[in-house]
BAGUKOL-225495 format. One record per residue (C-alpha): residue in three letters; x, y, z. Coordinates in nm, 2 decimals, padded with zeros to 4 digits, always signed. Example, Ala and Ser with C-alpha at 12.3 -4.5 7.8 and 13.67 -1.06 7.14 Angstrom:
BEGIN
<r residuo="ALA" east="+01.23" north="-00.45" up="+00.78"/>
<r residuo="SER" east="+01.37" north="-00.11" up="+00.71"/>
END
This chain:
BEGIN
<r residuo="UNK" east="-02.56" north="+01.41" up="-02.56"/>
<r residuo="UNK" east="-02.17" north="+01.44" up="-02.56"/>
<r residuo="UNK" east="-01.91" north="+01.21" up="-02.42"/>
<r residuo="UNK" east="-01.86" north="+01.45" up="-02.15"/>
<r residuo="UNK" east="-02.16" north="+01.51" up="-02.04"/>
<r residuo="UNK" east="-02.24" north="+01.17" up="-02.01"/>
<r residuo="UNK" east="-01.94" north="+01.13" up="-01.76"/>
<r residuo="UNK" east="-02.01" north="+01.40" up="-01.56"/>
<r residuo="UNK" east="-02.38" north="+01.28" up="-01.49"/>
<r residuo="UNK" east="-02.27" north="+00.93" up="-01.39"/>
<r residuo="UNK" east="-02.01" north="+01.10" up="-01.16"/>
<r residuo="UNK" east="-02.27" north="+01.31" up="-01.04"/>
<r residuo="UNK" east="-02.46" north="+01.04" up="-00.89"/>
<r residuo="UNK" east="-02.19" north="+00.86" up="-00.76"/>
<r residuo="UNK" east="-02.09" north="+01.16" up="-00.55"/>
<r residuo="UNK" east="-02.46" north="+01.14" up="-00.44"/>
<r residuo="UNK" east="-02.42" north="+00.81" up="-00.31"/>
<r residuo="UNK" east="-02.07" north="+00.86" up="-00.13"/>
<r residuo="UNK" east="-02.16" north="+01.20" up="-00.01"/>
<r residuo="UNK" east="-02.49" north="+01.25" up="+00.05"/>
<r residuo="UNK" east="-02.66" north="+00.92" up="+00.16"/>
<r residuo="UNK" east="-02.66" north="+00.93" up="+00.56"/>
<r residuo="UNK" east="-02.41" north="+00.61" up="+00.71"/>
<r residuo="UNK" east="-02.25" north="+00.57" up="+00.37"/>
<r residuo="UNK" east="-01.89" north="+00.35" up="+00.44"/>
<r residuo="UNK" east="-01.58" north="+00.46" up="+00.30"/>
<r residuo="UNK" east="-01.28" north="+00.24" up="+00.18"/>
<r residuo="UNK" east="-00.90" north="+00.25" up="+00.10"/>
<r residuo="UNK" east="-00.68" north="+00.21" up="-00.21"/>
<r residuo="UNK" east="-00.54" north="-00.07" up="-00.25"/>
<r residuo="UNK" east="-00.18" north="-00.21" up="-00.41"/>
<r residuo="UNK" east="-00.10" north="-00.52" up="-00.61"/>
<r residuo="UNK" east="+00.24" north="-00.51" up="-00.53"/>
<r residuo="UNK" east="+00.15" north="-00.48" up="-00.14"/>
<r residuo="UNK" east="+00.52" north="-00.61" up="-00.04"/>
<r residuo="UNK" east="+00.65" north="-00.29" up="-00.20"/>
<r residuo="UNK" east="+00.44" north="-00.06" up="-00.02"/>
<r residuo="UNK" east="+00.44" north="-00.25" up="+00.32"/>
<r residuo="UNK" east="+00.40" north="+00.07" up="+00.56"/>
<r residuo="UNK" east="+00.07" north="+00.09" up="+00.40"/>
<r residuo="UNK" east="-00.07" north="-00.19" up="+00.52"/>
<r residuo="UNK" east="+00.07" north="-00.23" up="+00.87"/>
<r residuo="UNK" east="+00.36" north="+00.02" up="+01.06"/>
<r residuo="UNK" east="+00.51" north="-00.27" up="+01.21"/>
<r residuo="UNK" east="+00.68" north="-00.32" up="+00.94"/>
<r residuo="UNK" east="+00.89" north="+00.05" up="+00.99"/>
<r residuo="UNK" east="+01.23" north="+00.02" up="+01.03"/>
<r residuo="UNK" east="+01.25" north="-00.37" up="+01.02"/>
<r residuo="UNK" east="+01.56" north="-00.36" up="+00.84"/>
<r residuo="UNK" east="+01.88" north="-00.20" up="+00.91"/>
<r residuo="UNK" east="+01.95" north="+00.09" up="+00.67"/>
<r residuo="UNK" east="+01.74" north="+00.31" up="+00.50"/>
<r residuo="UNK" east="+01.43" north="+00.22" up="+00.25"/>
<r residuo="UNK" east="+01.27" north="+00.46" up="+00.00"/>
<r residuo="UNK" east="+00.97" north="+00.34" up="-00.19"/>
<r residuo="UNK" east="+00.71" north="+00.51" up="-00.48"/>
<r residuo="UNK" east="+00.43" north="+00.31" up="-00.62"/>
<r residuo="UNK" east="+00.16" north="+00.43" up="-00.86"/>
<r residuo="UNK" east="-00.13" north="+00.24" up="-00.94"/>
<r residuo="UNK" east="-00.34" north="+00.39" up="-01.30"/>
<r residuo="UNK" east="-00.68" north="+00.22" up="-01.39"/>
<r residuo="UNK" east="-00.87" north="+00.38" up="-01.67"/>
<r residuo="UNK" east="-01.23" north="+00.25" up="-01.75"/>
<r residuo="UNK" east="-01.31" north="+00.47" up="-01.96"/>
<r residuo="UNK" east="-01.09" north="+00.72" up="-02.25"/>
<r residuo="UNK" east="-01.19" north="+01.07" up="-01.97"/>
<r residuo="UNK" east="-01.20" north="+00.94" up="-01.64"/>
<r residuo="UNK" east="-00.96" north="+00.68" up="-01.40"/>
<r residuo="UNK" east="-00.88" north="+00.59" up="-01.04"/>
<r residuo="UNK" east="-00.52" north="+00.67" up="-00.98"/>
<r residuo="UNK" east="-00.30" north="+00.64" up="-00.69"/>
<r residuo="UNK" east="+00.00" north="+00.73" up="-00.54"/>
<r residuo="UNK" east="+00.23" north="+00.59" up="-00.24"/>
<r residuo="UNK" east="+00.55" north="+00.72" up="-00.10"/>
<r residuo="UNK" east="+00.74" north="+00.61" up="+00.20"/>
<r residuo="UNK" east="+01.08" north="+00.63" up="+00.35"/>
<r residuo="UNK" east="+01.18" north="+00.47" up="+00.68"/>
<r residuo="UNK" east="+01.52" north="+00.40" up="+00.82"/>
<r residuo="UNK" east="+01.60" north="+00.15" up="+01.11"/>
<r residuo="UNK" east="+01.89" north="+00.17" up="+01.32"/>
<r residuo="UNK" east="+01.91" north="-00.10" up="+01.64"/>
<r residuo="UNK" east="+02.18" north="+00.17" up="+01.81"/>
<r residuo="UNK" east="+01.86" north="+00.33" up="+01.93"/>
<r residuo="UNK" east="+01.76" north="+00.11" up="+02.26"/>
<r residuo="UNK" east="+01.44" north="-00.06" up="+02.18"/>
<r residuo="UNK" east="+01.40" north="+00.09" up="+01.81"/>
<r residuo="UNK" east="+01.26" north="-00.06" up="+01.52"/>
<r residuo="UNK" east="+01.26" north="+00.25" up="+01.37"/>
<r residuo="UNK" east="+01.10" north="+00.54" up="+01.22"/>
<r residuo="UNK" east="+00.92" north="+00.62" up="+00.88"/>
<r residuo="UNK" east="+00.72" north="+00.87" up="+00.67"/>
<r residuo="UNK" east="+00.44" north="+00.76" up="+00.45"/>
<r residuo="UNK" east="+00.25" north="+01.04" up="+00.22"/>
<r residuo="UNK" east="-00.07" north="+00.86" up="+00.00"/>
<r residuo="UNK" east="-00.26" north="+01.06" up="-00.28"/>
<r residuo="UNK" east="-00.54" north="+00.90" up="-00.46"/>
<r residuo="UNK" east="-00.84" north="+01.00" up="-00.65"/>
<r residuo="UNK" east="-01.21" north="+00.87" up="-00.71"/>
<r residuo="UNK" east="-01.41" north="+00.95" up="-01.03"/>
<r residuo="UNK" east="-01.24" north="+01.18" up="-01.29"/>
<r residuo="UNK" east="-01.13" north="+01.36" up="-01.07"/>
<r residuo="UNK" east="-01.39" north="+01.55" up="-00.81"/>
<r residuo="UNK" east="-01.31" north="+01.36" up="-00.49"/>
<r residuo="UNK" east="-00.91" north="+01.41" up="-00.44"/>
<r residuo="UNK" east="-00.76" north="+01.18" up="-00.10"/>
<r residuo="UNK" east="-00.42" north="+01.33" up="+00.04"/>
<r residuo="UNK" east="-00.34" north="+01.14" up="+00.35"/>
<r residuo="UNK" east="+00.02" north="+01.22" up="+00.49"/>
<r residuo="UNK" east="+00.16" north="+01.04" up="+00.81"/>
<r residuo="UNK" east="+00.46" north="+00.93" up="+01.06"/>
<r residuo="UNK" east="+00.48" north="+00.62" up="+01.18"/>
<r residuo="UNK" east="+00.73" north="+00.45" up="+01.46"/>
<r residuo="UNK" east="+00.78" north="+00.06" up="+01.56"/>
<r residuo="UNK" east="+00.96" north="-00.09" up="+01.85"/>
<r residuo="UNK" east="+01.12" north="-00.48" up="+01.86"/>
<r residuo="UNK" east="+01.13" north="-00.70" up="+02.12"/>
<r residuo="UNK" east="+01.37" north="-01.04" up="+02.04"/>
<r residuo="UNK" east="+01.18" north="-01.33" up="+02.16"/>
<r residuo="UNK" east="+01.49" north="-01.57" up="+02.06"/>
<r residuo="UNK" east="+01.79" north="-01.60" up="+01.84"/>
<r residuo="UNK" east="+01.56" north="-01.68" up="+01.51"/>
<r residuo="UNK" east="+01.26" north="-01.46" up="+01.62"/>
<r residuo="UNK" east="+01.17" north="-01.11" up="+01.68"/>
<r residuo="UNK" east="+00.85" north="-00.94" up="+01.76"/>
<r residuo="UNK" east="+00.78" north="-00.60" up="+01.60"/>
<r residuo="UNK" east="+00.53" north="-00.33" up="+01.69"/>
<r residuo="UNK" east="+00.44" north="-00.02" up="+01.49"/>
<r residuo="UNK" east="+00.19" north="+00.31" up="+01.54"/>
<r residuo="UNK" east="+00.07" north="+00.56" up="+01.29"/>
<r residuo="UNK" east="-00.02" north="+00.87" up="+01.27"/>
<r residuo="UNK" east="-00.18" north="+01.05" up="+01.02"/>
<r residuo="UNK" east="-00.34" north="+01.38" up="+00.85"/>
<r residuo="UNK" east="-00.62" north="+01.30" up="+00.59"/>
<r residuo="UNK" east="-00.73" north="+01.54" up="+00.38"/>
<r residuo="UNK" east="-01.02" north="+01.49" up="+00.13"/>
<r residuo="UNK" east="-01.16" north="+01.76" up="-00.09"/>
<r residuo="UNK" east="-01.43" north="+01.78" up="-00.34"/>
<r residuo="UNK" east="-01.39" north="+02.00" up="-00.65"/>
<r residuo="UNK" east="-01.77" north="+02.15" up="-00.62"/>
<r residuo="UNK" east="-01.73" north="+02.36" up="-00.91"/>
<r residuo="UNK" east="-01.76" north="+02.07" up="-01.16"/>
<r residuo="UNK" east="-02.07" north="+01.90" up="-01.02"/>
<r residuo="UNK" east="-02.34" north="+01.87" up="-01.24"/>
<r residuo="UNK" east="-02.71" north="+01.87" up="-01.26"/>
<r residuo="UNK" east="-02.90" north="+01.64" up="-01.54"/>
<r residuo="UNK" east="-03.13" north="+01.92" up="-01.59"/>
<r residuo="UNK" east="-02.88" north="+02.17" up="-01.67"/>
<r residuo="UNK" east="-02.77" north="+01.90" up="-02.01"/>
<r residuo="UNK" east="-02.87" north="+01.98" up="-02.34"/>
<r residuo="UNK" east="-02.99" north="+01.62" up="-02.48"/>
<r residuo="UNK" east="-02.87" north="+01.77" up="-02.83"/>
<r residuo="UNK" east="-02.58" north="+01.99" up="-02.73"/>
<r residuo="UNK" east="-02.47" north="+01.85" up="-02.44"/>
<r residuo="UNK" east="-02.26" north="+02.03" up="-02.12"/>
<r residuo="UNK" east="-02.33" north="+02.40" up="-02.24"/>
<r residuo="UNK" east="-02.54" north="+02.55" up="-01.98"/>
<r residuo="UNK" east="-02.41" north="+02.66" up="-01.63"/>
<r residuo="UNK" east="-02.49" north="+02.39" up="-01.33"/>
<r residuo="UNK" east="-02.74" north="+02.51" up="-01.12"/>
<r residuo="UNK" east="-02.61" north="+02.31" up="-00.81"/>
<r residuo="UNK" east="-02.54" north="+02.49" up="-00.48"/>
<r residuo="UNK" east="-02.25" north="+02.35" up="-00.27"/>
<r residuo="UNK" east="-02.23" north="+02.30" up="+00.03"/>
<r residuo="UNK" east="-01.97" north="+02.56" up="+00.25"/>
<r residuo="UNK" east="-01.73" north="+02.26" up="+00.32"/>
<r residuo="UNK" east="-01.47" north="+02.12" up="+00.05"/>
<r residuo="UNK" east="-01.20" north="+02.02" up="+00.23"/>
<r residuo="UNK" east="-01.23" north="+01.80" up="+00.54"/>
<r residuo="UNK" east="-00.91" north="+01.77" up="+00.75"/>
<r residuo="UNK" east="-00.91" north="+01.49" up="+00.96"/>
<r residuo="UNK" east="-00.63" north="+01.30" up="+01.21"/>
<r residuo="UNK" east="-00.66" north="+00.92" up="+01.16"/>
<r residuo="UNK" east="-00.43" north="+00.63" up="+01.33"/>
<r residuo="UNK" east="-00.33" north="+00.30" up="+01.31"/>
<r residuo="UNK" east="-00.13" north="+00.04" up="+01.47"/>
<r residuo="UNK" east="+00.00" north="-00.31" up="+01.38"/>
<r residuo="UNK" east="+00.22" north="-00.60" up="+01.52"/>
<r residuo="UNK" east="+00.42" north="-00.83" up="+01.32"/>
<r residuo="UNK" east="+00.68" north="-01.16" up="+01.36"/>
<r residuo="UNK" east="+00.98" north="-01.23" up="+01.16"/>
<r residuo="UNK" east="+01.14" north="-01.55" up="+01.21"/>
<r residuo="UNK" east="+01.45" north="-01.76" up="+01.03"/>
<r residuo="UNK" east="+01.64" north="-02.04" up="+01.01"/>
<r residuo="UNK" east="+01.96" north="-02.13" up="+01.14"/>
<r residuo="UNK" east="+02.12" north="-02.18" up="+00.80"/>
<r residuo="UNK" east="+01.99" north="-01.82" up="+00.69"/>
<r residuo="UNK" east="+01.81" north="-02.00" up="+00.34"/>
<r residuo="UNK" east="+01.44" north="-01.96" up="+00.54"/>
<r residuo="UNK" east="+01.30" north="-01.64" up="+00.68"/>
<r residuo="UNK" east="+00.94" north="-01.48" up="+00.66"/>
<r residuo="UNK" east="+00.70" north="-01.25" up="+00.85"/>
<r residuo="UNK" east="+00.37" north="-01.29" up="+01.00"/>
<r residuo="UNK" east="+00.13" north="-00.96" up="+01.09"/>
<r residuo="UNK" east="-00.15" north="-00.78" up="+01.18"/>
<r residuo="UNK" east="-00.27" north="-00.44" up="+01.16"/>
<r residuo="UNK" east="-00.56" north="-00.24" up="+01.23"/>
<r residuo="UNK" east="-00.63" north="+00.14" up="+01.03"/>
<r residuo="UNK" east="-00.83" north="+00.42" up="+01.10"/>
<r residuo="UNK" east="-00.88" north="+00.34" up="+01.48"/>
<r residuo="UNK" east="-01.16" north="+00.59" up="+01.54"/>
<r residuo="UNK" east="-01.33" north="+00.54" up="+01.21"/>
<r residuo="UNK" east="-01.32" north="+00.95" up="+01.14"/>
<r residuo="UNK" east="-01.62" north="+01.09" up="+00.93"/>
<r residuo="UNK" east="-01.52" north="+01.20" up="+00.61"/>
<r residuo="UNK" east="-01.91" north="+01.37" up="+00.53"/>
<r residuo="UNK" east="-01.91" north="+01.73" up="+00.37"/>
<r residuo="UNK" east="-02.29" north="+01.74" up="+00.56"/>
<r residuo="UNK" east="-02.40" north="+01.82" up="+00.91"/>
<r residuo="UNK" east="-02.69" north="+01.60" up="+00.84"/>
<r residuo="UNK" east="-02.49" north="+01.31" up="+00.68"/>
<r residuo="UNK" east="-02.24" north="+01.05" up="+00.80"/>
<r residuo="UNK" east="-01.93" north="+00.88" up="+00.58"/>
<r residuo="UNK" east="-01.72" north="+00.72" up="+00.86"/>
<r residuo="UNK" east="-01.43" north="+00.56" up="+00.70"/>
<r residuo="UNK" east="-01.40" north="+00.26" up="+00.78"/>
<r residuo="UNK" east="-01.22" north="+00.05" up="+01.04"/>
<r residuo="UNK" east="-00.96" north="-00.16" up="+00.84"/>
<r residuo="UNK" east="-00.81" north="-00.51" up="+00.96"/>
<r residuo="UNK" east="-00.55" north="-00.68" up="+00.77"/>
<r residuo="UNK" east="-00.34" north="-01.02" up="+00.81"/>
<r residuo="UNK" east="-00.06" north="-01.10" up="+00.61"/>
<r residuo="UNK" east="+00.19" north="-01.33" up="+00.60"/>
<r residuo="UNK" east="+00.50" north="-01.46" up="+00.36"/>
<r residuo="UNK" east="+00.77" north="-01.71" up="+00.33"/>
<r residuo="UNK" east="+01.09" north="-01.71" up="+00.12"/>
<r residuo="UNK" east="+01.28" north="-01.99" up="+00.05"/>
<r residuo="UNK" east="+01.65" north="-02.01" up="-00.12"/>
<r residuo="UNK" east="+01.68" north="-02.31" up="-00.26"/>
<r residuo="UNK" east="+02.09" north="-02.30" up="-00.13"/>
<r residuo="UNK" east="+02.13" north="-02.19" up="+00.20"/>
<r residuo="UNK" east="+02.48" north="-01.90" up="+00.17"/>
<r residuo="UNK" east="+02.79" north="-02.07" up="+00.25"/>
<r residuo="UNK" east="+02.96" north="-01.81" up="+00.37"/>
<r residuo="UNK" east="+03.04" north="-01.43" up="+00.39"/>
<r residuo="UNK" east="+03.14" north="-01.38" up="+00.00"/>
<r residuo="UNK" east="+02.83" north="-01.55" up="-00.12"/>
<r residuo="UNK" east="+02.68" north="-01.44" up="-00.37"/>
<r residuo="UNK" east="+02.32" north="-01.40" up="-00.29"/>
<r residuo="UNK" east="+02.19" north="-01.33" up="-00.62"/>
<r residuo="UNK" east="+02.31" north="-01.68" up="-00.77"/>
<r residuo="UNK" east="+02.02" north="-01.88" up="-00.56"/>
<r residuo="UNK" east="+01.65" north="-01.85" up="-00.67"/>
<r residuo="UNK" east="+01.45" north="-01.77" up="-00.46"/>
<r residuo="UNK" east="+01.04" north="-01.90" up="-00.41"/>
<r residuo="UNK" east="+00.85" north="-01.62" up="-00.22"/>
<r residuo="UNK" east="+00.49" north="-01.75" up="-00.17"/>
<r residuo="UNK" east="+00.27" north="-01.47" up="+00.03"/>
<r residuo="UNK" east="-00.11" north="-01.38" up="+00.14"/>
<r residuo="UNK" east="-00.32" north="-01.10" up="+00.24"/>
<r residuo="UNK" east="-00.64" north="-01.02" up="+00.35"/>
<r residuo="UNK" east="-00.86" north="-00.75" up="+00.43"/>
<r residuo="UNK" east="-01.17" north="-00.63" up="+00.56"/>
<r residuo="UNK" east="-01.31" north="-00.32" up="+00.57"/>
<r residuo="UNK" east="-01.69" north="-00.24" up="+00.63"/>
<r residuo="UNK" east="-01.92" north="-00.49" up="+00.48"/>
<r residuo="UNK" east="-01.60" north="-00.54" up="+00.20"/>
<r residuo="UNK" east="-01.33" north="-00.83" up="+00.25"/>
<r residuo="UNK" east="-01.02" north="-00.83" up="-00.02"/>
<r residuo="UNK" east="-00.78" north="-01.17" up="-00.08"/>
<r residuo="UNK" east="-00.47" north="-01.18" up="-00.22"/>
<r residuo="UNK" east="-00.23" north="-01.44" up="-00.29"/>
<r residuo="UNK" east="+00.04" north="-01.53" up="-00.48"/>
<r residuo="UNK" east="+00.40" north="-01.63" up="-00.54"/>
<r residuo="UNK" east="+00.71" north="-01.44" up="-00.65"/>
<r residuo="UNK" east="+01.07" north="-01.58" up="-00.80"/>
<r residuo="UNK" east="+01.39" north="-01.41" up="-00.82"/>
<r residuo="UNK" east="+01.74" north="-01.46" up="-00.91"/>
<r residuo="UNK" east="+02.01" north="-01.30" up="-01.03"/>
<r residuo="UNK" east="+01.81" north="-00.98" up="-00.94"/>
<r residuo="UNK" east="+01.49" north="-01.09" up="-01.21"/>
<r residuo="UNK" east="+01.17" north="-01.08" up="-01.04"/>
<r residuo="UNK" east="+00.89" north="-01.27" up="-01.15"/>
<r residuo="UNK" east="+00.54" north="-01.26" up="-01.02"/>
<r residuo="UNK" east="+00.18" north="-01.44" up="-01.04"/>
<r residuo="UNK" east="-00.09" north="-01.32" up="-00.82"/>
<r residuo="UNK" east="-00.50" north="-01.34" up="-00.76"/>
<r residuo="UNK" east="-00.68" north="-01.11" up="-00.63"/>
<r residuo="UNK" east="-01.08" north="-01.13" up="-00.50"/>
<r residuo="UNK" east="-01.27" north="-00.87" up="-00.42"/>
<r residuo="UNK" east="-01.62" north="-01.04" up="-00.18"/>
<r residuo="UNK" east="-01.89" north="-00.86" up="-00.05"/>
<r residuo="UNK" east="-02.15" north="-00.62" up="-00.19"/>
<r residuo="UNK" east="-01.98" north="-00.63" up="-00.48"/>
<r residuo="UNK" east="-01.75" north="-00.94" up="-00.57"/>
<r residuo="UNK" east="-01.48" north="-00.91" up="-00.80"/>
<r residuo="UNK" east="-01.18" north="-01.13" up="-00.95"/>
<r residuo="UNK" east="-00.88" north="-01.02" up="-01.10"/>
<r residuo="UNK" east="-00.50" north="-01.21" up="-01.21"/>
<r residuo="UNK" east="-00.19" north="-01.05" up="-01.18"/>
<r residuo="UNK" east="+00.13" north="-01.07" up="-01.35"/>
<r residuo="UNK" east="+00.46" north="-00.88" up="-01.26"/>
<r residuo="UNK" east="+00.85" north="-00.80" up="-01.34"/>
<r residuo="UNK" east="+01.11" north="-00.64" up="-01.27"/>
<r residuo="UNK" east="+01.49" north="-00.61" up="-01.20"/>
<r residuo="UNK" east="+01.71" north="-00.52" up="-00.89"/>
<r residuo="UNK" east="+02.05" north="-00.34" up="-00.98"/>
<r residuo="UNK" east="+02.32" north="-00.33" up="-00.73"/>
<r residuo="UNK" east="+02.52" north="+00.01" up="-00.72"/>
<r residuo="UNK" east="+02.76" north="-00.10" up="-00.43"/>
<r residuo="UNK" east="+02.71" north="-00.34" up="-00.15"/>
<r residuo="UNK" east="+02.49" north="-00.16" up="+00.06"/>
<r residuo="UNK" east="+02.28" north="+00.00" up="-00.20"/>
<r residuo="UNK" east="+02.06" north="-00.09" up="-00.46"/>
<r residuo="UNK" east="+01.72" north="-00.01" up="-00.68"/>
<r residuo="UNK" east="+01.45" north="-00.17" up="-00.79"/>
<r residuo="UNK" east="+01.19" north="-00.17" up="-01.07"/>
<r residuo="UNK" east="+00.91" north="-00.30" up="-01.05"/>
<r residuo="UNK" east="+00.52" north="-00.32" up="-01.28"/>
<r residuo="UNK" east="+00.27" north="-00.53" up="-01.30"/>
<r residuo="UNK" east="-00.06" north="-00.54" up="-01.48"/>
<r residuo="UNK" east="-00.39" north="-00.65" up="-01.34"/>
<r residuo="UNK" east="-00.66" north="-00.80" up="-01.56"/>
<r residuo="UNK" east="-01.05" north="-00.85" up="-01.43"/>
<r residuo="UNK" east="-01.16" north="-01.20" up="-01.51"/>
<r residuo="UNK" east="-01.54" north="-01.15" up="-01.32"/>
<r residuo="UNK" east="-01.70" north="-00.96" up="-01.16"/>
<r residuo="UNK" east="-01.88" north="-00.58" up="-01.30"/>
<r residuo="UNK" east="-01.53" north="-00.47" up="-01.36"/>
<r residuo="UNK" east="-01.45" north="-00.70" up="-01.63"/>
<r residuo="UNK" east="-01.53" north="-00.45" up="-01.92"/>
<r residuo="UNK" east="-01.28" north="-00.21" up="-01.76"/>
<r residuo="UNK" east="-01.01" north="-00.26" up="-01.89"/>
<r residuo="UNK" east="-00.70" north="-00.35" up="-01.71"/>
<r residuo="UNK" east="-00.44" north="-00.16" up="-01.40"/>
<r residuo="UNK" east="-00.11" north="-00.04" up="-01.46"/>
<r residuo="UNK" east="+00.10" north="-00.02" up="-01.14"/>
<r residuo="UNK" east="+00.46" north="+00.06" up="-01.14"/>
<r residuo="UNK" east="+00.72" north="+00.09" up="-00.82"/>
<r residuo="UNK" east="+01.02" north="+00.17" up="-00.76"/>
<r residuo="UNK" east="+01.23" north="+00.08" up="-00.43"/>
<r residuo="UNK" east="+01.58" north="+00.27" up="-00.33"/>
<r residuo="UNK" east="+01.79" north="+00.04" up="-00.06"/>
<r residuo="UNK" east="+02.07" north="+00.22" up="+00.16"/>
<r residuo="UNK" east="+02.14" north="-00.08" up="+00.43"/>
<r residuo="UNK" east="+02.46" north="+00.04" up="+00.58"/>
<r residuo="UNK" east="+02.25" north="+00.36" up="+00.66"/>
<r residuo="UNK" east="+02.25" north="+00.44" up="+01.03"/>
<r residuo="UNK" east="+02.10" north="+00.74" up="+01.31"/>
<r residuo="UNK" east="+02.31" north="+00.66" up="+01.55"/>
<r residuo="UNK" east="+02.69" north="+00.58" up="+01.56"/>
<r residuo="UNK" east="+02.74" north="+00.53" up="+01.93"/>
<r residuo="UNK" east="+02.59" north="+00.45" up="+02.22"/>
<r residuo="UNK" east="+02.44" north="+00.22" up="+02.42"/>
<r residuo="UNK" east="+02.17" north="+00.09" up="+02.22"/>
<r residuo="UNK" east="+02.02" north="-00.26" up="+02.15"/>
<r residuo="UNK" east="+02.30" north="-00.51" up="+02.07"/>
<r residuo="UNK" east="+02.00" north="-00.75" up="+01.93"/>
<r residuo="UNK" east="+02.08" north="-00.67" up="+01.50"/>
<r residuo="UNK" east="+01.85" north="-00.79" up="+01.22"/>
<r residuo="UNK" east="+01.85" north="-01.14" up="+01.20"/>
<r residuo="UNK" east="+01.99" north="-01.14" up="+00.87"/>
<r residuo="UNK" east="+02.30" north="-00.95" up="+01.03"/>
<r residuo="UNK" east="+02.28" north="-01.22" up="+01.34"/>
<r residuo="UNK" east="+02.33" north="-01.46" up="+01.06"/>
<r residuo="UNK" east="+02.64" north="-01.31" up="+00.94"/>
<r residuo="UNK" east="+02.54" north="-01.25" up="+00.58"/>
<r residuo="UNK" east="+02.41" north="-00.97" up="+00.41"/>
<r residuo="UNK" east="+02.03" north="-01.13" up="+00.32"/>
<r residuo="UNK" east="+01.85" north="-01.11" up="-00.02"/>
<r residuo="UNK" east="+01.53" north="-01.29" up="+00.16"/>
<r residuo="UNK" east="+01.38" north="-00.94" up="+00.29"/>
<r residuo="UNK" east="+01.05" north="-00.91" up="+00.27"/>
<r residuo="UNK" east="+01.11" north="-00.56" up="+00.16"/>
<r residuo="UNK" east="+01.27" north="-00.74" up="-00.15"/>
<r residuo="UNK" east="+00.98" north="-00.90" up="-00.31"/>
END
């Protein structure tokens, strides 16, 4: 039997267990760079910065030479405190696939926060999303053991009969509520959040008879950066100071809970990265990360960064895998602004309160 046909027959099955076994649970993607996809995770964090943010991120694992789990994030968000009670507003789009290819996820969504100062050094931030999710099934290239030649392989036609459904359109939401705090001197700052996704748990089955709820998704994250000098003044140079950014995430979603924790350095605009990651449930899994990258400065208030990282598997069933490749990029516009006038909030960022244009964003790491 060929190559081929061997991957098609194991993907058949799988699709029978995610498709067609009644009160089967669905699950998300998921980023090792979550602090460059942050919308993802929790729409609090739209708009917590002044300015304008563009991000991309896509995540490539292969486990085998004809088949990989892929995805892709893209976001863009803008906040602008002339807007009275504003955090600000964002678009995310999400595009991932499962198998080689037969189960396609589009999930496309907008996504608002609003801030409420609770003193000089603190803010509260709240955020809603709102989503279509679209997931469709490429029918045509299911196939049935029994139509494989054991000699020839895939040469027959599939004798399978689809269902009439192959694209489900669904609406999904999510909300989320975070606090970003700092210090006086402006050389301490850091977030703390919650979120919860896919509020109403919608049912992603292609069968009457059948139920695939996606499942509700809680997540609680939290970071710290730390400059080891504190900016003396408005002509500071940010970039001379390294920085320590120690952070931690967790997940659960269904019977599945996901850890991830880590630390990230940069100065000068070099980023360096360590991270673990452990996967606990039905199935457990264990996996190190290591990442770099570089932020170039165009002009004060704009900038890009590059970011990869590779994951490795060091136990669990996905050892043998072989490793991820994810790669992001982040475009920063921070003098970017809705509204000129008005009588909106006079409550900036707290990096702006500070009087110094900050290099301790979370949206930096």
């Amino acid at each position: 039997m060929s190559l081929q046909g061997i991957l098609k027959i194991t993907t058949s099955v799988f699709l029978i267990m995610v498709l067609f076994v009644p009160d089967s649970i669905c699950r998300d993607p998921y980023y090792t760079q979550f602090s460059n996809v942050p919308l993802f995770y929790n729409p609090a964090f739209t708009g917590i910065y002044t300015g304008a943010r563009v991000r991309f991120c896509s995540r490539s694992q292969s486990p085998t030479p004809a088949s990989g789990f892929n995805s892709y994030y893209l976001s863009a968000d803008i906040g602008d405190r002339n807007l009275p009670g504003s955090g600000g507003f964002g678009v995310i789009v999400n595009q991932d696939n499962e198998g080689i290819g037969f189960i396609k996820n589009f999930n496309l969504g907008a996504s608002f926060s609003a801030r409420v100062p609770l003193s000089r050094l603190i803010i509260g931030q709240v955020g809603i999303k709102a989503s279509w999710l679209q997931k469709r099934v490429s029918w045509d290239d299911f196939v049935s053991s029994q139509k494989v030649s054991e000699k020839y392989g895939h040469v027959y036609d599939s004798g399978f009969v689809r269902p009439d459904i192959n694209v489900l359109n669904l609406p999904d939401f999510g909300i989320g509520g975070l606090i970003q705090f700092t210090n006086s001197q402006g050389c301490l700052s850091g977030t703390v959040g919650f979120a919860v996704d896919h509020l109403f748990e919608p049912d992603e089955s292609f069968l009457e008879t059948a139920k695939s709820p996606l499942a509700r998704k809680y997540t609680g994250h939290a970071d710290v950066v730390f400059s080891v000098r504190c900016p003396s003044g408005f002509n500071a140079r940010e970039d001379d100071a390294l920085k320590i950014n120690p952070g931690i995430i967790f997940q659960n979603q269904g019977k599945a809970n996901e850890l991830q924790a880590g630390l990230n350095l940069t100065n000068y605009g070099i980023y360096f990265g360590a991270w673990y990651k452990g996967t606990y449930g039905p199935v457990t899994d264990h996996s190190v990360a290591l990442l770099g990258g570089y932020r170039y400065v165009f002009a004060e208030s704009m900038s890009i960064k590059l970011t990869y990282s590779y994951d490795m598997h060091v136990m669990g069933p996905q050892k043998k895998s072989g490793g991820v490749h994810e790669v992001s990029l982040v475009l920063e516009f921070s003098s970017l602004h809705l509204f000129r006038n008005g009588g909106g909030s006079s409550f900036r960022s707290l990096t702006q309160a500070q009087k110094y244009n900050s290099q301790l964003a979370y949206s930096d790491f």
